[in-house]
N, CA, C and O of each residue as an XYZ file, in Angstrom:
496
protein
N     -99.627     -5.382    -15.016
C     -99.505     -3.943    -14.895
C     -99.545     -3.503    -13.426
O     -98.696     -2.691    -13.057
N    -100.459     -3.968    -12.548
C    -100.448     -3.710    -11.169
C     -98.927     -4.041    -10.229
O     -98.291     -3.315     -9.465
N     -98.723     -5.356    -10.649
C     -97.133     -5.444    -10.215
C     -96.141     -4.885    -10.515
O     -95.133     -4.826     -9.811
N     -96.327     -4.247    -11.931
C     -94.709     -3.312    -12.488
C     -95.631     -1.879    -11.150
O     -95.012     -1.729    -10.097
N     -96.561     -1.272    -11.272
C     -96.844     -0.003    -11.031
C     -96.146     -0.336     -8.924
O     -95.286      0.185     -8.215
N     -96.988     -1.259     -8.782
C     -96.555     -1.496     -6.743
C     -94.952     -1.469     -6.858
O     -94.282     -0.799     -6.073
N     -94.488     -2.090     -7.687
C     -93.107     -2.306     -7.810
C     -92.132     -0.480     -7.793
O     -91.315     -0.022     -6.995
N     -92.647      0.002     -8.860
C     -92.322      1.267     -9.032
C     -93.000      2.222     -8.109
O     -92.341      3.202     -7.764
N     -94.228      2.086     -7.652
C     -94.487      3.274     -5.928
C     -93.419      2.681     -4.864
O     -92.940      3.423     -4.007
N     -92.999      1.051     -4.973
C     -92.097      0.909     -3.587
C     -90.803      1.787     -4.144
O     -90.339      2.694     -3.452
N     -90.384      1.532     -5.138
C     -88.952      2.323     -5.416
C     -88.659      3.548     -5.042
O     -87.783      4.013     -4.313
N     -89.874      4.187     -5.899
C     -90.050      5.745     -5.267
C     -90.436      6.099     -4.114
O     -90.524      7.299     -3.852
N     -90.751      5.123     -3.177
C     -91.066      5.233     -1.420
C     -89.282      5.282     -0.958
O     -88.614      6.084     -0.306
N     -88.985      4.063     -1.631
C     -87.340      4.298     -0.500
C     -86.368      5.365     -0.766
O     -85.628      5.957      0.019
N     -86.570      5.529     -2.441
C     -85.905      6.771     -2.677
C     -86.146      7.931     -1.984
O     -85.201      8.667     -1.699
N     -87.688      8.301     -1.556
C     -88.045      9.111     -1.143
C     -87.697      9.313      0.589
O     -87.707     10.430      1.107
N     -87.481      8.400      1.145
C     -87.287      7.656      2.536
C     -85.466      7.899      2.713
O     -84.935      8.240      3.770
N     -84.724      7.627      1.401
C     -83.470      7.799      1.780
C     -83.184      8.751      1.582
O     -82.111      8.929      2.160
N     -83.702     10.246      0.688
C     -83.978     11.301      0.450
C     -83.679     12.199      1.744
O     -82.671     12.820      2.080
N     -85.211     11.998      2.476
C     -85.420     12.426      3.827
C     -84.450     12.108      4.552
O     -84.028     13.061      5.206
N     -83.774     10.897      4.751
C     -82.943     10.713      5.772
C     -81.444     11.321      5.141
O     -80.520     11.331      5.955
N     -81.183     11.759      3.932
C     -79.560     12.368      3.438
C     -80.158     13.678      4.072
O     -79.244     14.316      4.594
N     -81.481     14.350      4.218
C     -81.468     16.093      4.653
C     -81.564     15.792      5.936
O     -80.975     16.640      6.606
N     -82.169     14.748      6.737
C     -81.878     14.911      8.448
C     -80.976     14.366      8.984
O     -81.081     14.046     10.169
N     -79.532     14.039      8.069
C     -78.152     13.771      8.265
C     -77.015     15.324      8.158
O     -75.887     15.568      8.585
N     -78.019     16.090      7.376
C     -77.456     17.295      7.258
C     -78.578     18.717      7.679
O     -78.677     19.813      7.126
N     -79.150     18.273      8.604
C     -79.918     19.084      9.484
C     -80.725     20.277      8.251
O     -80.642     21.496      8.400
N     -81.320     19.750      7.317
C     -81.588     21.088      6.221
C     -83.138     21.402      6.943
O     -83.710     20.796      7.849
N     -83.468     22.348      6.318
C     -84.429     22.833      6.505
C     -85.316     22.546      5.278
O     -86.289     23.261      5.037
N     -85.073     21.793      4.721
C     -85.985     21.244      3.895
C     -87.033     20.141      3.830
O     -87.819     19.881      2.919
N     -86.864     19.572      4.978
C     -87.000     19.032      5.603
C     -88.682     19.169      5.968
O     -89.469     18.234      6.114
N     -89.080     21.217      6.105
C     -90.695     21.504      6.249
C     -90.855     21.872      5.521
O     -91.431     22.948      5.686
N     -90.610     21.530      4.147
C     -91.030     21.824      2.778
C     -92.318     20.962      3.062
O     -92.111     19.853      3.553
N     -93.550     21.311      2.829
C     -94.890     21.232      2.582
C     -94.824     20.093      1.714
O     -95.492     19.203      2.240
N     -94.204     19.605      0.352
C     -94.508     18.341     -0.200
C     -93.716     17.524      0.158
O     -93.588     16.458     -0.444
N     -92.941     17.874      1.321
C     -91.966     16.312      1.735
C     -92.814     15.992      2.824
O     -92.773     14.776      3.009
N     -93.680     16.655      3.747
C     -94.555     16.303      4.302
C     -95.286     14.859      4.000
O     -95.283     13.714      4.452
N     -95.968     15.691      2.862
C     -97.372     15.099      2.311
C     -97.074     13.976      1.552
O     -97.702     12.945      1.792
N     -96.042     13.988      0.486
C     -95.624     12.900     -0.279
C     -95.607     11.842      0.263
O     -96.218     10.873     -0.190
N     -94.757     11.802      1.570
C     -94.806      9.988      1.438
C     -95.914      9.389      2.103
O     -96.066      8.168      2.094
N     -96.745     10.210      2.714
C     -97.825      9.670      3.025
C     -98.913      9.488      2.236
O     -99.663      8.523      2.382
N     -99.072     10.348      1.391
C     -99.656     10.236     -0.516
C     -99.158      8.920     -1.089
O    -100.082      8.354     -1.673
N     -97.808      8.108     -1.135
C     -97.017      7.638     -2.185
C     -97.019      6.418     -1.090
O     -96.923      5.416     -1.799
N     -97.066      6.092     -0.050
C     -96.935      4.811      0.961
C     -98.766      4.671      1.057
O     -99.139      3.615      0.546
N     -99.753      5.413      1.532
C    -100.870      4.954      0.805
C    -101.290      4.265     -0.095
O    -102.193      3.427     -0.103
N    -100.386      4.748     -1.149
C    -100.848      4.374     -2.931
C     -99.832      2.724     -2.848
O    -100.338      1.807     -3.495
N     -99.108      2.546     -2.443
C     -98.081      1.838     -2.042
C     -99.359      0.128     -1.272
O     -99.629     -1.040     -1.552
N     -99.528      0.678     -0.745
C     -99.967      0.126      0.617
C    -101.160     -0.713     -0.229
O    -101.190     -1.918     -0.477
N    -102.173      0.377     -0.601
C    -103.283      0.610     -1.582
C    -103.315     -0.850     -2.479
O    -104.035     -1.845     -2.392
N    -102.121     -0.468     -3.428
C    -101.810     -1.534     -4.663
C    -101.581     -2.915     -4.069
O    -102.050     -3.999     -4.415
N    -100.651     -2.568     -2.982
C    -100.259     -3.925     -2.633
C    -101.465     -5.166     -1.899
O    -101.242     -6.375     -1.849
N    -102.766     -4.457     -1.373
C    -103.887     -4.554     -1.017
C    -104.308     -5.552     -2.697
O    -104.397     -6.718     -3.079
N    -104.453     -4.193     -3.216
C    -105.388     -5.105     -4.923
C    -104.209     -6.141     -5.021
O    -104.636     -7.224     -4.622
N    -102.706     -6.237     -5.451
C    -102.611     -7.484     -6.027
C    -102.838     -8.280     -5.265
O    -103.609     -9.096     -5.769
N    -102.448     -8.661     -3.706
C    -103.162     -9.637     -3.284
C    -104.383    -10.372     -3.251
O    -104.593    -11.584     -3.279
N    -105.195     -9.325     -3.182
C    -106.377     -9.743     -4.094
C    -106.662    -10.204     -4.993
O    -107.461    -11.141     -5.026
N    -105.871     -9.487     -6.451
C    -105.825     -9.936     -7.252
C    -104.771    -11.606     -7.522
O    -104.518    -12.090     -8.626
N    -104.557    -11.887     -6.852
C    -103.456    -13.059     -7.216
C    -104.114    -13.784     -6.182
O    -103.425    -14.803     -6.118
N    -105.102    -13.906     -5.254
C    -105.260    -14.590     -3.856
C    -104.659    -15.301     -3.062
O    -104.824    -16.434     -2.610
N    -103.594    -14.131     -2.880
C    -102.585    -14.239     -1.622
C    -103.431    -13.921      0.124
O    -103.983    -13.012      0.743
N    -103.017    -15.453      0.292
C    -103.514    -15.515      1.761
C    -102.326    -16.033      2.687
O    -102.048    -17.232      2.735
N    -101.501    -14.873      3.567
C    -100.618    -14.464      4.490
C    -100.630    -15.939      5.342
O     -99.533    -16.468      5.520
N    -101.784    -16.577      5.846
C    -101.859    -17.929      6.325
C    -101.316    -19.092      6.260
O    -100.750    -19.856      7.041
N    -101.810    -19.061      4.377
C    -101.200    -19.872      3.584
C    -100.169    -19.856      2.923
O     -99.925    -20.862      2.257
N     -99.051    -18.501      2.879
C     -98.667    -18.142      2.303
C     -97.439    -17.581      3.263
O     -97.566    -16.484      3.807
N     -96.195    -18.412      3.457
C     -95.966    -18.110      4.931
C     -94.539    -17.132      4.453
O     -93.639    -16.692      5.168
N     -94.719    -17.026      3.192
C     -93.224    -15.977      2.838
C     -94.096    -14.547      2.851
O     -93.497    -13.650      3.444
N     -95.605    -14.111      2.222
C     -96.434    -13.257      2.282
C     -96.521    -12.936      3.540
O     -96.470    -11.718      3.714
N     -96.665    -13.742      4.755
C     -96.746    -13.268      6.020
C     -95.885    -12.208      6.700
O     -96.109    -11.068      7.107
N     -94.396    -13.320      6.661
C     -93.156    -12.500      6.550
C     -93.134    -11.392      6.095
O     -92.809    -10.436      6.798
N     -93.602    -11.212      4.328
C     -93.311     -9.835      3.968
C     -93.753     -9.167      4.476
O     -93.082     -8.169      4.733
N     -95.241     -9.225      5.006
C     -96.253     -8.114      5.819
C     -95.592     -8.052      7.249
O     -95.561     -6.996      7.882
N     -95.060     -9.241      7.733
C     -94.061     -8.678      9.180
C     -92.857     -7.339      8.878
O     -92.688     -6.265      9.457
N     -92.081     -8.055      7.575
C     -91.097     -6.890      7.516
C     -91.534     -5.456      6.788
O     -90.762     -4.535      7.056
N     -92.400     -5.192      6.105
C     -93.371     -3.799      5.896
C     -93.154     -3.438      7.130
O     -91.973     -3.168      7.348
N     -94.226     -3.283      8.473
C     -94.358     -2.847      9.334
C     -92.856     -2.292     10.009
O     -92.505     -1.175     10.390
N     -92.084     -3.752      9.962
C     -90.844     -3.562     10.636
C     -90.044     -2.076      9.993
O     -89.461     -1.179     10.602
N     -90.337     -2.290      8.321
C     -89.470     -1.552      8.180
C     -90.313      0.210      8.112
O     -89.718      1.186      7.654
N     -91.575      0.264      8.599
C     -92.291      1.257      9.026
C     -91.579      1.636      9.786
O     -90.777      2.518      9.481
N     -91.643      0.889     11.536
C     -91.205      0.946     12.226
C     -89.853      1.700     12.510
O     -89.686      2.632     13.297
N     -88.756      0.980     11.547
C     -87.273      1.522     11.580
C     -87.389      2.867     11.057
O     -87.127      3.855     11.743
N     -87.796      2.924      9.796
C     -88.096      4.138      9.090
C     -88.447      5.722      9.962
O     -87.947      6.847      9.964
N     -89.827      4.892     10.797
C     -90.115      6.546     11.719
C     -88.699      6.695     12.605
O     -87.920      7.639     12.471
N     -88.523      5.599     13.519
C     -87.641      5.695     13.957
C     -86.285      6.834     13.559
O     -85.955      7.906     14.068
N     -85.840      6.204     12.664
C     -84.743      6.619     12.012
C     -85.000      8.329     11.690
O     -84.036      9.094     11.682
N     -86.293      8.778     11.453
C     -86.395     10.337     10.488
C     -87.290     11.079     12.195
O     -87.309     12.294     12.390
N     -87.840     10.205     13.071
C     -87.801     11.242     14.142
C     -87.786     10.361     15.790
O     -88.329     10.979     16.706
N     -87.315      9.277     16.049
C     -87.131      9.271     17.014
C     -85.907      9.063     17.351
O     -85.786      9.207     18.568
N     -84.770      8.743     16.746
C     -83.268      8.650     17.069
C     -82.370      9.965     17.642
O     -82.119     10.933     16.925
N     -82.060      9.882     18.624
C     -81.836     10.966     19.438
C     -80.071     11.808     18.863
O     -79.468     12.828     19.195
N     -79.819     10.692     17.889
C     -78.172     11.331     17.380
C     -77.748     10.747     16.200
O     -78.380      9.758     15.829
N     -76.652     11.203     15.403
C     -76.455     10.682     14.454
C     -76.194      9.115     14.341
O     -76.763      8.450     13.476
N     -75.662      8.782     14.889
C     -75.312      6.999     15.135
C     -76.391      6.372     15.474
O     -76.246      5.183     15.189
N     -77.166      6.528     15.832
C     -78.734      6.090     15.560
C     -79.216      6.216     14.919
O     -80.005      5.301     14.685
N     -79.250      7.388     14.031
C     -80.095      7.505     12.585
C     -79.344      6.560     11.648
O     -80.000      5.759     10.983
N     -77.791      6.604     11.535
C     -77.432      5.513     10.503
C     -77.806      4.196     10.732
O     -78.291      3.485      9.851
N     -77.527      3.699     12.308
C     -78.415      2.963     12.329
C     -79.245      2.248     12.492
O     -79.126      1.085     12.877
N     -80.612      3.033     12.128
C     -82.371      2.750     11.943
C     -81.961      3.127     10.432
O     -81.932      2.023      9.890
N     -81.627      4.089      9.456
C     -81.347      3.577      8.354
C     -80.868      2.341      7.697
O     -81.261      2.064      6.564
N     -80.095      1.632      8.298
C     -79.186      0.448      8.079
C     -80.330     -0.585      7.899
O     -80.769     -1.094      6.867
N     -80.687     -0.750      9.197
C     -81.918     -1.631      9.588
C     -82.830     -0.970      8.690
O     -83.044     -1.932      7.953
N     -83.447     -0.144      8.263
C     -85.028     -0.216      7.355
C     -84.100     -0.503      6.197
O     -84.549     -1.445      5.545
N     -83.029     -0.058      5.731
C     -82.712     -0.726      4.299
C     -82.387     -2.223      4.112
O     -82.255     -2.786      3.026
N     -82.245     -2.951      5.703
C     -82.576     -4.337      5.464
C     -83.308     -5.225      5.616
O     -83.115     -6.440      5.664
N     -84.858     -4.162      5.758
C     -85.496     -4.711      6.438
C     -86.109     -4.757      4.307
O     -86.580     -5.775      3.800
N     -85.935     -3.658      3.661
C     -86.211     -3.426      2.642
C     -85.901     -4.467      1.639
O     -86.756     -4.915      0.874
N     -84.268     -4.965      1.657
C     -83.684     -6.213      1.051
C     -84.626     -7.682      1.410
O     -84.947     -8.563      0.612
N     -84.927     -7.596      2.865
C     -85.708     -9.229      2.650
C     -87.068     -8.794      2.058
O     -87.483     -9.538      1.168
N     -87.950     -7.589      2.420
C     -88.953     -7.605      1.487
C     -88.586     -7.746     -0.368
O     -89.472     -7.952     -1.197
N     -87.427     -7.615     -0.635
C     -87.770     -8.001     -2.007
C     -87.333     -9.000     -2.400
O     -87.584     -9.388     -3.541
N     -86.193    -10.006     -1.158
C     -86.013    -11.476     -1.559
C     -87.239    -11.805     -1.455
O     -87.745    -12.260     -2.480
N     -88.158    -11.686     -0.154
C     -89.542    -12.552     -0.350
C     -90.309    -12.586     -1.374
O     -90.948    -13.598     -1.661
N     -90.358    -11.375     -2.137
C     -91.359    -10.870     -3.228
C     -90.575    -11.674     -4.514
O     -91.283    -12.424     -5.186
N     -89.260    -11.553     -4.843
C     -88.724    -12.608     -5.700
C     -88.705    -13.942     -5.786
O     -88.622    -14.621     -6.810
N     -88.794    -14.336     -4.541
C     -88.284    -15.868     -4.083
C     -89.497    -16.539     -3.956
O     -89.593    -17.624     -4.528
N     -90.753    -15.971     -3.115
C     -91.373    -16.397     -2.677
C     -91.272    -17.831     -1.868
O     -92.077    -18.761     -1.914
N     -90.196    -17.747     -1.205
C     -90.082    -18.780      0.033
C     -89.500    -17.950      1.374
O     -88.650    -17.066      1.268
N     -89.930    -18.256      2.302
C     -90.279    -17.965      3.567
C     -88.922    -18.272      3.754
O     -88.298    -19.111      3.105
N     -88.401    -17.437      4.829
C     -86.890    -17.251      5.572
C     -87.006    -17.937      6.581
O     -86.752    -19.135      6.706
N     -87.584    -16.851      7.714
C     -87.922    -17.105      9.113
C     -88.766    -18.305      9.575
O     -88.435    -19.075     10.477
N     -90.200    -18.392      8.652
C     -91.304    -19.189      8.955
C     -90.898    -20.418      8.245
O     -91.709    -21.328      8.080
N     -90.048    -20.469      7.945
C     -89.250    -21.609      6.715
C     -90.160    -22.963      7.681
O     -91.229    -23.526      7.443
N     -89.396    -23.084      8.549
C     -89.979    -24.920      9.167
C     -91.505    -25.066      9.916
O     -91.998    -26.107     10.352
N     -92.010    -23.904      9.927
C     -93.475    -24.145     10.330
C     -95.021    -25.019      9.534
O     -96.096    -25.040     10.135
């Protein structure tokens, strides 16, 4: 149950993430709507949160676990692209793409989470 629920807060994080980025492609003003604020920082918490317990719950250790590592590299990364993309990209061709990049940073987090074999850290 914890894995269908993390599974379904990440969905509704990117939806919510590609959401934001279709209204600051079209400059809306919806943009300071009060629950687009708050939501994804509510819903990437809860996100964050779960993904905390199953590791726990499954005793996933990032060390030992060198595709888990990865995934926790590309999270951040795709933090990273994400702010990027919704407020530091100075023009449109930068926002597509830091979009581009967090939606692929999004694809290897869920080969890792399927596959569970390591890409990058593969020969270490």
């Amino acid at each position: 149950m914890l894995k269908n629920l993390h599974m379904t807060i990440a969905v509704i994080s990117v939806l919510l993430f590609t959401f934001r980025f279709a209204l600051t492609l079209a400059n809306s003003n919806k943009l300071t709507l009060k629950w687009l604020k708050i939501a994804p920082h509510i819903i990437d918490t809860l996100l964050l949160g779960l993904g905390v317990a199953l590791s726990v719950q499954l005793a996933i250790n990032p060390v030992e676990q060198l595709w888990f590592a990865e995934k926790l590299f590309a999270v951040f990364a795709y933090i990273f692209t994400g702010y990027y993309t919704l407020k530091l990209a100075r023009n449109r061709a930068m926002q597509i793409i830091g979009f581009l990049g967090a939606i692929g940073w999004v694809m290897l987090i869920v080969r890792l989470a399927i596959s569970k074999e390591s890409v990058f850290l593969a020969g270490l």
